[in-house]
C-alpha positions as CSV (number, residue, x, y, z in Angstrom):
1,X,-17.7,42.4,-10.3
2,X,-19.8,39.3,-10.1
3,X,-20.6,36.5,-12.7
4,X,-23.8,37.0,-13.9
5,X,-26.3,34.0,-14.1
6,X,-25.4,33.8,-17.4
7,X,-21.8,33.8,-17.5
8,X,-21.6,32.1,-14.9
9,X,-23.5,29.5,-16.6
10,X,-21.0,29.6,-19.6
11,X,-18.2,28.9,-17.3
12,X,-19.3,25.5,-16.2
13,X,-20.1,24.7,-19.5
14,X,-16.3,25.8,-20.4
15,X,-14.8,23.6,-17.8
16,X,-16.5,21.0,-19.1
17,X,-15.6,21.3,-22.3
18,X,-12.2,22.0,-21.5
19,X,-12.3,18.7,-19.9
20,X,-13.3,16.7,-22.0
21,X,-10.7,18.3,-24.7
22,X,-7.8,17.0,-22.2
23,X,-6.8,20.8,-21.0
24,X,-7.2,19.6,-17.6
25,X,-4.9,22.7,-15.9
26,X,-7.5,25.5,-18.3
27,X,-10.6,23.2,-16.8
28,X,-9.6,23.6,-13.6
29,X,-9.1,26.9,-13.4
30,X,-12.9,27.6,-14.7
31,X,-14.1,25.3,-11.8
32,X,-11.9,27.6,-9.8
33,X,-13.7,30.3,-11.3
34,X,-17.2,28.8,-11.2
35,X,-17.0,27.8,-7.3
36,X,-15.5,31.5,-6.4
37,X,-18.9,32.5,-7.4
38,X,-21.4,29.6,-6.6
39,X,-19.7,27.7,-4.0
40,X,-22.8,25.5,-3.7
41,X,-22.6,23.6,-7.1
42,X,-21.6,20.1,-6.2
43,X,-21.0,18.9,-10.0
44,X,-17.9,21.5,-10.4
45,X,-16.7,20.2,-6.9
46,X,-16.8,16.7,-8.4
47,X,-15.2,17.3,-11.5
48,X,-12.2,19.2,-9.7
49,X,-12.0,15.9,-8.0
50,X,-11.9,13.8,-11.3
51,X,-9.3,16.7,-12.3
52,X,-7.0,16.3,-9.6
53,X,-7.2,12.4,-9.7
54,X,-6.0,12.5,-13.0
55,X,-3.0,14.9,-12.3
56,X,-2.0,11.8,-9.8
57,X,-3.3,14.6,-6.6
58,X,-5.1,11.9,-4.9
59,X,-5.4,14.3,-1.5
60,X,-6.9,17.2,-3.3
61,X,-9.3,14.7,-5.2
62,X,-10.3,13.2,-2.4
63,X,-11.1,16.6,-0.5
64,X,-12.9,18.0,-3.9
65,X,-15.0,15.1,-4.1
66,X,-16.1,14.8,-0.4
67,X,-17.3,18.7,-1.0
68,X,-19.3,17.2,-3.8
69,X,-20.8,15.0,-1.5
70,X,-21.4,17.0,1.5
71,X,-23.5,19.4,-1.1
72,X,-25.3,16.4,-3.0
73,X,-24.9,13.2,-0.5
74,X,-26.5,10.7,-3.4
75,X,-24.1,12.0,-5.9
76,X,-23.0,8.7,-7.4
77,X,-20.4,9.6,-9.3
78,X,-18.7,12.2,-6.5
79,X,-19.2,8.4,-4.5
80,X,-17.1,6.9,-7.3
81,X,-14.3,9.6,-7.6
82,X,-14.2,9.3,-3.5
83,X,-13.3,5.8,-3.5
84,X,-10.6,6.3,-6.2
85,X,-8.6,8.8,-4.6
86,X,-9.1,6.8,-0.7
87,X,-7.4,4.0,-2.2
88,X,-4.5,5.8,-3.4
89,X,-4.2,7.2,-0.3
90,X,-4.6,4.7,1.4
91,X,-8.0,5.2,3.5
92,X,-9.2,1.8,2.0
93,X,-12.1,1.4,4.4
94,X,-13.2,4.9,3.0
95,X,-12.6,3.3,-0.7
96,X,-14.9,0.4,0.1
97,X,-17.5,1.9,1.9
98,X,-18.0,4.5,-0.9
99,X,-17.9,1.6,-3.6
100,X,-20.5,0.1,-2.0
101,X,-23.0,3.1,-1.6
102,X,-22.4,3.5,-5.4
103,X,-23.4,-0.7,-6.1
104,X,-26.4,0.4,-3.5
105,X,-27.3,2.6,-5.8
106,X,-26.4,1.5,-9.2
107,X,-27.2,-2.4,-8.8
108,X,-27.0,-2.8,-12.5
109,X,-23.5,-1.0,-13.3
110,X,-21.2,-3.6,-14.1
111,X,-18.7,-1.3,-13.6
112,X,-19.3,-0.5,-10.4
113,X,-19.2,-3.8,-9.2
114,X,-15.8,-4.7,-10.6
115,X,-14.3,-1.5,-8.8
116,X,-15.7,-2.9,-5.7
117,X,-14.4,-6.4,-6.1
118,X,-10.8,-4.7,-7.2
119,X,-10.4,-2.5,-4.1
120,X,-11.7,-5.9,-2.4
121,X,-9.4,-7.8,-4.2
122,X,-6.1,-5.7,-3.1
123,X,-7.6,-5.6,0.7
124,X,-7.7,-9.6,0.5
125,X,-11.3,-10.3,0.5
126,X,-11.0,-12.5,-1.8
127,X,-14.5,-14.0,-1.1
128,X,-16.5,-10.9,-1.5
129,X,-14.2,-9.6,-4.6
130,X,-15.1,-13.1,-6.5
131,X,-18.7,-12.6,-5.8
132,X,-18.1,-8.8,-7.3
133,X,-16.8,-9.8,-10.5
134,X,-19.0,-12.2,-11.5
135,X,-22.1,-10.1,-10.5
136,X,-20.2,-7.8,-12.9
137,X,-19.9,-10.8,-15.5
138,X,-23.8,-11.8,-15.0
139,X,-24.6,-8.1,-16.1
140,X,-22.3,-7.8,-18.6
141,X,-20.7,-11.1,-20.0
142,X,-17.9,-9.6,-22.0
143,X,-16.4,-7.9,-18.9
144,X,-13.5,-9.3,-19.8
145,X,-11.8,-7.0,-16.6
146,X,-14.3,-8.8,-14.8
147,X,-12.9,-12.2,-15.8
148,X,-9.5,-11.2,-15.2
149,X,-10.4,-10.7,-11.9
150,X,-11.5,-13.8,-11.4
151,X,-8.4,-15.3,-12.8
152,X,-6.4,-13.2,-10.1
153,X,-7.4,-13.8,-7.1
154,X,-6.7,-17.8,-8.0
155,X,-3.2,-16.3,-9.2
156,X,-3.3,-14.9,-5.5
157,X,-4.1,-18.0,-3.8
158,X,-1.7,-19.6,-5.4
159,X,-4.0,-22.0,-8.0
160,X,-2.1,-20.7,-11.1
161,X,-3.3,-23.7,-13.1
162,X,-7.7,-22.6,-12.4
163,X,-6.4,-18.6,-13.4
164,X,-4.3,-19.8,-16.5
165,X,-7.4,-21.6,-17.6
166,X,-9.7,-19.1,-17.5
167,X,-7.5,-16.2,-19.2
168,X,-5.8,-19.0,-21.8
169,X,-8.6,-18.1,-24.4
170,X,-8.7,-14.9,-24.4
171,X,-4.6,-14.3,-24.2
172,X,-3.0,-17.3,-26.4
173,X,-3.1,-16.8,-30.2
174,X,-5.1,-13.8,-29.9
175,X,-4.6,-10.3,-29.5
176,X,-4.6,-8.7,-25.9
177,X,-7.5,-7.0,-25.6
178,X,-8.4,-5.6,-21.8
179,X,-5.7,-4.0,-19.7
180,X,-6.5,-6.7,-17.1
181,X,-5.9,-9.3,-19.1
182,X,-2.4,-8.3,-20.3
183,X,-1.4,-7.5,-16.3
184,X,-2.9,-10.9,-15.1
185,X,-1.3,-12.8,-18.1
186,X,2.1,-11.0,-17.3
187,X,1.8,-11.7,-13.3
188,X,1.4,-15.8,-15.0
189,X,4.2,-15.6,-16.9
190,X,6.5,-14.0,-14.0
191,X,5.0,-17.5,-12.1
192,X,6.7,-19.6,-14.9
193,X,4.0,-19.4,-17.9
194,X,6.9,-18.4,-20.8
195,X,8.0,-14.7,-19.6
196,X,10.1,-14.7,-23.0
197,X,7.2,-14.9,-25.1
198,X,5.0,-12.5,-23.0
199,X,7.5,-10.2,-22.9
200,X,6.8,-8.7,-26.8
201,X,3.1,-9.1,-26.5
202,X,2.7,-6.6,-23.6
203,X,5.1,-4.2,-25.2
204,X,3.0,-4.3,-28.4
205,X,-0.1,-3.7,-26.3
206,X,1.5,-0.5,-24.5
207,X,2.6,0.3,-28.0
208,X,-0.6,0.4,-29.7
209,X,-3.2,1.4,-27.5
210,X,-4.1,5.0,-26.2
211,X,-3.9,3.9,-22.4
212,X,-4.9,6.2,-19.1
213,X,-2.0,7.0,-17.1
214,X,-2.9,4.4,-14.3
215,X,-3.4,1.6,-17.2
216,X,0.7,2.7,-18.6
217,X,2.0,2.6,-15.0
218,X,0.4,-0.9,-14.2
219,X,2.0,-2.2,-17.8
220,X,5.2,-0.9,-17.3
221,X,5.8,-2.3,-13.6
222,X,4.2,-5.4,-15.0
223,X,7.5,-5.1,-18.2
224,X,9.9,-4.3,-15.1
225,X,9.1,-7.9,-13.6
226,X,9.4,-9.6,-16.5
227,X,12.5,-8.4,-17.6
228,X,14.0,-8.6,-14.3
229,X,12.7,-12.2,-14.4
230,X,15.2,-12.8,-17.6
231,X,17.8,-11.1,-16.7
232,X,17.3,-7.9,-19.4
233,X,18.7,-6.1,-16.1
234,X,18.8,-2.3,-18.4
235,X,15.1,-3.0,-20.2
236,X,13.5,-3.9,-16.3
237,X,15.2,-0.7,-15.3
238,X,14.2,1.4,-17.7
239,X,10.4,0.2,-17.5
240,X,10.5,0.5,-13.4
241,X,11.8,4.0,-13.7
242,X,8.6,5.3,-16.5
243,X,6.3,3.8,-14.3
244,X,7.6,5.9,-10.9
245,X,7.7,9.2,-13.4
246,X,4.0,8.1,-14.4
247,X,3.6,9.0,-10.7
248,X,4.2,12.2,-10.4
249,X,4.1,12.4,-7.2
250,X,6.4,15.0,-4.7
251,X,7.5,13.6,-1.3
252,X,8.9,16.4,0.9
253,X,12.1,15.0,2.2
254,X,12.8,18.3,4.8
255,X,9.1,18.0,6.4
256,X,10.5,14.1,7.2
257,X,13.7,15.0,8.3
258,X,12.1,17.4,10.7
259,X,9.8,15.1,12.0
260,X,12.5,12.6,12.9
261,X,14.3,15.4,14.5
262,X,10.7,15.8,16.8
263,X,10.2,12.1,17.5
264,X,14.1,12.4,18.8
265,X,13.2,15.4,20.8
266,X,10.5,14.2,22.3
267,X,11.4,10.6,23.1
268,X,14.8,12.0,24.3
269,X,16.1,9.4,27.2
270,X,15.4,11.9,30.2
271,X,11.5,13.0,28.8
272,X,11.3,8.6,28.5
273,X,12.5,8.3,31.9
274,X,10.0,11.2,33.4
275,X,7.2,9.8,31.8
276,X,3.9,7.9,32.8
277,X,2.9,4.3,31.9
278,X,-0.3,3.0,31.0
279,X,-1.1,0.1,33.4
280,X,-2.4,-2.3,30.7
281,X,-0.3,-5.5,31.1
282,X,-0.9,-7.1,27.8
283,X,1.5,-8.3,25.9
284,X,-0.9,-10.0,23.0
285,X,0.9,-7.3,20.2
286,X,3.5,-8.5,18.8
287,X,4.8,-4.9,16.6
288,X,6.6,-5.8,13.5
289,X,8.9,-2.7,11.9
290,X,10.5,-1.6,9.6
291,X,11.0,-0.3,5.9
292,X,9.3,-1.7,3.0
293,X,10.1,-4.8,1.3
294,X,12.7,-5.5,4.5
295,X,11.3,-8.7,5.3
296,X,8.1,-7.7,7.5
297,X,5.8,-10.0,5.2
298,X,8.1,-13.0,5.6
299,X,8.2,-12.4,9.6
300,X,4.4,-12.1,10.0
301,X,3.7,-15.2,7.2
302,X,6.3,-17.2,9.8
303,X,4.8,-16.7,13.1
304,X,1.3,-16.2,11.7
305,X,2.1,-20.2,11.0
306,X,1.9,-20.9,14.7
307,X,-1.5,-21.8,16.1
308,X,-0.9,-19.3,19.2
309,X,-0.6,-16.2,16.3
310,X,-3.2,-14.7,14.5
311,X,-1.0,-12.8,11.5
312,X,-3.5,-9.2,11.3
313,X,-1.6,-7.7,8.9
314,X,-1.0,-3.4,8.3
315,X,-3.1,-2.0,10.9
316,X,-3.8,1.9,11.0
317,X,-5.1,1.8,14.6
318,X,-2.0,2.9,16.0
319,X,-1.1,5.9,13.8
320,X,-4.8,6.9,14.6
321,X,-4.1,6.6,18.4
322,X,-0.8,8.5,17.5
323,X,-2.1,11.2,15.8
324,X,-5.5,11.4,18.3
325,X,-2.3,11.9,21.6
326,X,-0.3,14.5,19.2
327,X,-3.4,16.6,19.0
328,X,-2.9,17.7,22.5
329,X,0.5,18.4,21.8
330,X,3.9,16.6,21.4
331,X,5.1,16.8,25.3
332,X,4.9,12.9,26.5
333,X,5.5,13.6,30.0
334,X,2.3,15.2,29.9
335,X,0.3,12.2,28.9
336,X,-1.3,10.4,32.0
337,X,-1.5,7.0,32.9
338,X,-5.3,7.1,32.7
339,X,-4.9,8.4,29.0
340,X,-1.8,5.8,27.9
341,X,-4.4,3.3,29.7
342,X,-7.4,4.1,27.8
343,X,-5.4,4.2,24.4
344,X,-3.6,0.6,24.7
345,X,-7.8,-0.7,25.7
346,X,-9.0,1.3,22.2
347,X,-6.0,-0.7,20.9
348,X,-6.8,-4.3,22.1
349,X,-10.4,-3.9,21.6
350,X,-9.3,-3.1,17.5
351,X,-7.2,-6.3,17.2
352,X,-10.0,-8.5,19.6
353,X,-12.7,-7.5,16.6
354,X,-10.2,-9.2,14.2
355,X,-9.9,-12.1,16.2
356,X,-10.5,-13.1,20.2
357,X,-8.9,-16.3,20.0
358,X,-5.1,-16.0,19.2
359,X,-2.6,-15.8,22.4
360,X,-1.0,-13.1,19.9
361,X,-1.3,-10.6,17.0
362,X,0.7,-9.8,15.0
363,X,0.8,-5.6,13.2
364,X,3.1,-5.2,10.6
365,X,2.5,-1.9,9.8
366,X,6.1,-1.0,8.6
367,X,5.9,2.3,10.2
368,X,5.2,2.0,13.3
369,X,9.0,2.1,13.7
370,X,8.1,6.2,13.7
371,X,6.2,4.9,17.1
372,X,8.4,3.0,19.5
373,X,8.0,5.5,21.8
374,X,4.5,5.3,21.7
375,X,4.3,1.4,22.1
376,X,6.6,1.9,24.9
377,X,4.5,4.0,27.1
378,X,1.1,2.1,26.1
379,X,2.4,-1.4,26.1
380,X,5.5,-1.7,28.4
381,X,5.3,-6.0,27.9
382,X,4.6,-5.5,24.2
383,X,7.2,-7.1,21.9
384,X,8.9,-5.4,19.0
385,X,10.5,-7.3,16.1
386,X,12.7,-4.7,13.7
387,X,13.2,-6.4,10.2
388,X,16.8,-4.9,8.9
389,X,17.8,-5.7,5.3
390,X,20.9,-4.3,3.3
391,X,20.0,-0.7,2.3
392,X,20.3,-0.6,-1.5
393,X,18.7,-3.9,-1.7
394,X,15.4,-2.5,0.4
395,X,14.8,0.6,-1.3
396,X,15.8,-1.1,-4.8
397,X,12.9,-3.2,-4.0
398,X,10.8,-0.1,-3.0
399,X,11.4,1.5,-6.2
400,X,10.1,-1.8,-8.2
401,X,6.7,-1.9,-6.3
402,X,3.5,0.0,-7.5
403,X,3.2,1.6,-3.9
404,X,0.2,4.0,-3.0
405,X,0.3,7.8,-3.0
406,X,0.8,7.5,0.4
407,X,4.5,5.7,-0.2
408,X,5.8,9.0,-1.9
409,X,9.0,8.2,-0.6
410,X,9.4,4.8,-2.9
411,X,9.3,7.0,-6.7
412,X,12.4,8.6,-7.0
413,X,16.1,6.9,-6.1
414,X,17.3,10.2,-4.6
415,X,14.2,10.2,-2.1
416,X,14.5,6.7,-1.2
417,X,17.9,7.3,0.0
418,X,17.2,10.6,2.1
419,X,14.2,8.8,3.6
420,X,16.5,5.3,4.6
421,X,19.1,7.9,6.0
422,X,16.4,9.3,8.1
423,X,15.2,5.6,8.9
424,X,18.2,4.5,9.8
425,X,18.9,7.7,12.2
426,X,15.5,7.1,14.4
427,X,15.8,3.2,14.8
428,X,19.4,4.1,15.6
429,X,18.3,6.3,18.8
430,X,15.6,3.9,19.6
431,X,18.2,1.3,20.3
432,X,20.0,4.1,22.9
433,X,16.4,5.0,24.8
434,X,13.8,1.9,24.2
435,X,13.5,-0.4,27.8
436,X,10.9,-2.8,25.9
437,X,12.9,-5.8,24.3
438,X,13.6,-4.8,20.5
439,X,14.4,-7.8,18.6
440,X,16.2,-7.5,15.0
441,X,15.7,-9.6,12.5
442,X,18.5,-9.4,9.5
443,X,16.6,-10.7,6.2
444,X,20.2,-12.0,4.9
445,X,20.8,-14.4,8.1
446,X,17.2,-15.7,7.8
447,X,17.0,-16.5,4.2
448,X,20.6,-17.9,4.3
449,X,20.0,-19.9,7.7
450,X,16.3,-19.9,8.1
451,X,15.7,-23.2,10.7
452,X,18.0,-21.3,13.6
453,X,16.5,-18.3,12.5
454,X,13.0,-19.2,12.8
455,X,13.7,-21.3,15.9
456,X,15.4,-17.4,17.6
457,X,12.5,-15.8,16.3
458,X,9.9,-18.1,17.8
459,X,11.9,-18.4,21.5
460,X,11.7,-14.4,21.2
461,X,7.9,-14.2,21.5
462,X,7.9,-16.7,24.1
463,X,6.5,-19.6,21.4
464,X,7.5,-23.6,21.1
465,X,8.5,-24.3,17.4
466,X,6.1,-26.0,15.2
467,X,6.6,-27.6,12.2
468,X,4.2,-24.9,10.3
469,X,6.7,-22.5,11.1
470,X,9.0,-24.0,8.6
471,X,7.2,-24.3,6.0
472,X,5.4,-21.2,6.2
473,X,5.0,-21.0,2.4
474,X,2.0,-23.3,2.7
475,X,0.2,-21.3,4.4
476,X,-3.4,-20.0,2.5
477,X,-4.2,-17.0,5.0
478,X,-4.5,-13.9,2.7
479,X,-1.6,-11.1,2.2
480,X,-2.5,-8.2,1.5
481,X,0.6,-6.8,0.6
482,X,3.2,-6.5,-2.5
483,X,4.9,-10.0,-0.9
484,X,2.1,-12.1,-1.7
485,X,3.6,-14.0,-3.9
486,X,6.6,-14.1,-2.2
487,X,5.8,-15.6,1.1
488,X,3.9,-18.4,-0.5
489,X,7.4,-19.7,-1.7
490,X,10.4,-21.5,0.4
491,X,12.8,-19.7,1.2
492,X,15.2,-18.1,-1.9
493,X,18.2,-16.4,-1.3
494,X,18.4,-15.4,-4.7
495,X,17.0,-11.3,-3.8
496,X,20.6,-10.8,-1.4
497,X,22.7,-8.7,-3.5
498,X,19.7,-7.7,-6.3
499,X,21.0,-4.4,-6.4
500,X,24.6,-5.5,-8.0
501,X,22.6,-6.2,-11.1
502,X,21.5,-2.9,-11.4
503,X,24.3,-1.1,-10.0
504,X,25.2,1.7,-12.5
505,X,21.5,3.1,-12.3
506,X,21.9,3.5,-9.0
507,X,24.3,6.3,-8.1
508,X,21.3,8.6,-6.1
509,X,21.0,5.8,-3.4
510,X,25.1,4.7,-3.4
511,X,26.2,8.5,-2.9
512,X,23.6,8.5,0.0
513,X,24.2,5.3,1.2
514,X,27.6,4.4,0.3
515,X,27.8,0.3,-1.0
């Protein structure tokens, strides 16, 4: 039987409340139960989106809240649930684009413009994220997230002495009192600023404040660090591993495995050997691989010190070109050289709009190493540079980074190893089919011998050494990833062996990976 108007109308009104109460499983079930009737009602689309977001379901959010849009389109705050869940997902452009119809529209919502310069902030542009916090500050002058803002992108550009400056009254002999104050004025004190004595301050302010689960996970990565930093080996631990249950989020490790079995299938060395190449003769990529935290960062900050290299960062314009070739199916040989051709050109013409200048580019989009293949048949000059670091040390360092939903692999120890097997396994066979020059990189030879290593690394892509090279830590092009801090420091050796310190928490990844 159908709802009648009325009921119908008291469902909503239950989800709602249900909502607001905290029963977010009941509340979604009565938006279930609204939409099965009125599938047209964009505020019950919306707030399954905000529903989902909150159960750490950044995919379904994001779905539920483009429904919202696509039956309102000037729905602000479907907009502003959009750009949430892109960003954990990692469709950043999405994340800004929708942050910036929502300031369109709501010039005078402070709040709107600090998410904007946040999302800005993590993409790099710094510029634009500065002028969106203090636009946020000019509307509301006790933004104090706002100010903290401010203070971190000069953490992020390296001017620790203009951020401590600007936080240092609102964090020294006072309470903590905004979430980004406590996380800027713990990323200070793991730059030098007295980690001891910030140590009992964040802990108090975790302690004594009802904090949203995003708000707990960024505290408890930020407690991680600062044990790590002095040597409370158990305490970091033990915050790193509530932080990755905060995520709650399910990789499926026989879907991967599967697809690696694919990828081997299909790049077998016959299919390789029977298969067309594009005719583009380019070899301005340079392809940097690899699993997280192996070194990729440190490679790109190195060469993107040169003043033939233009470092572009983690592109996604090759896993779109993947993705576009696999929707006609999986069977390489069938690509034609008029197709590879066309998809190498949409390639170049991506990394030209970033810049037309450089003799090279660098992409260090980790992943890519799922695409040899693919750079193979579109770029047959293209370089390839594999970063290799030891295996507990790598996903160790996975496991201590606030990744995106999109990194499911990087929450759970047992995962991490299954994935590194799997890794490990496809650059293995690469090594047996690949005719393009693959050259490896082992983080432990270049932190430990870094001139010869830079010098090998530079004659690989066909560059003269230049002194920049070397002291690649001066650099101030933006990062945009977790190694920003790292890669604007000389070389340390002192992250070879981490996982010793930590070794009895790690029996998942040593019975998957051996030591």
């Amino acid at each position: 039987m159908a709802i009648q108007a009325d009921e119908l109308t008291r469902t909503k009104i239950q989800a709602l409340n249900l909502y607001q109460n905290g029963a977010l499983m009941e509340a979604l079930q009565a938006c279930r139960a609204a939409c099965a009737d009125d599938d047209h009602d964009p505020v019950m689309y919306c707030l399954m989106g905000v529903i989902y977001g909150q159960l750490n379901q950044y995919a379904e959010s994001a779905r539920y809240s483009r429904r919202a849009i696509e039956l309102n389109p000037e729905y602000i705050e479907a907009h502003f649930n959009l750009a949430l869940a892109a960003r954990q997902i990692g469709e950043i452009e999405q994340a800004i684009k929708s942050l910036e119809f929502v300031v369109a529209h709501s010039p005078r919502d402070p709040d709107a413009h600090y998410s904007l310069a946040n999302i800005l902030e993590g993409y790099a542009e710094y510029d634009r994220a500065m002028q969106e916090y203090r636009l946020a500050r000019s509307i509301n002058p006790d933004h104090l997230d706002a100010l903290a803002g401010e203070a971190s992108i000069h953490e992020k550009r390296g001017d620790f002495d203009t951020a401590w400056q600007i936080i240092r009254p609102h964090v020294e002999g006072v309470e903590l009192a905004s979430i980004m104050m406590a996380i800027v004025y713990g990323r200070l004190a793991l730059a030098g600023r007295n980690p001891e004595a910030a140590l009992p301050r964040l802990r108090k302010y975790l302690e004594s404040h009802s904090l949203p689960n995003d708000h707990r996970l960024l505290l408890q990565f930020t407690l991680g660090a600062l044990c790590d930093k002095v040597g409370r080996y158990d305490e970091a631990f033990n915050h790193y591993r509530q932080a990755n249950e905060i995520k709650g989020v399910w990789f499926d490790r026989m879907a991967f495995h599967d697809r690696i079995d694919g990828i081997i299938g299909n790049f077998s060395k016959e299919r390789l050997a029977h298969s067309p190449r594009s005719e583009c003769a380019s070899d301005r990529p340079i392809f940097i691989v690899g699993m997280l935290r192996s070194g990729t960062s440190l490679v790109e900050q190195i060469l993107s010190s040169h003043s033939a290299v233009f470092g572009a960062g983690e592109l996604p314009h090759l896993e779109r070109i993947v993705m576009a070739m696999e929707g006609y199916g999986r069977d390489i040989t069938r690509q034609t050289v008029k197709q590879l051709t066309g998809h190498a050109g949409r390639y170049l013409d991506e990394i030209s709009r970033l810049n037309d200048d450089a003799r090279f580019v660098t992409d260090k989009m980790p992943q890519n190493f799922l695409h040899l293949g693919y750079i193979e048949l579109m770029f047959p000059n293209a370089r390839v540079i594999h970063c290799r670091r030891n295996p507990l040390d790598t996903c160790l360092s996975c496991y201590f980074q606030n990744f995106a939903e999109m990194q499911a692999h990087t929450f759970d120890l047992e995962t991490l190893g299954n994935y590194y097997a799997q890794y490990r396994r496809l650059i293995d066979h690469w090594k047996r089919v690949l005719t393009i020059p693959v050259y490896e990189v082992s983080y432990e030879h270049l932190v430990s011998s870094p001139e010869s290593s830079i010098e090998d690394l530079l004659a690989f892509c066909g560059l003269q050494a230049e002194p920049a090279c070397f002291s690649f830590h001066k650099s101030r092009r933006a990062v945009r990833t977790a190694s920003y801090s790292q890669v604007r420091r000389p070389m340390y050796a002192s992250s070879v062996n981490r996982w010793r310190r930590y070794e009895k928490h790690l029996e998942p990844l040593i019975g998957i990976l051996g030591r």
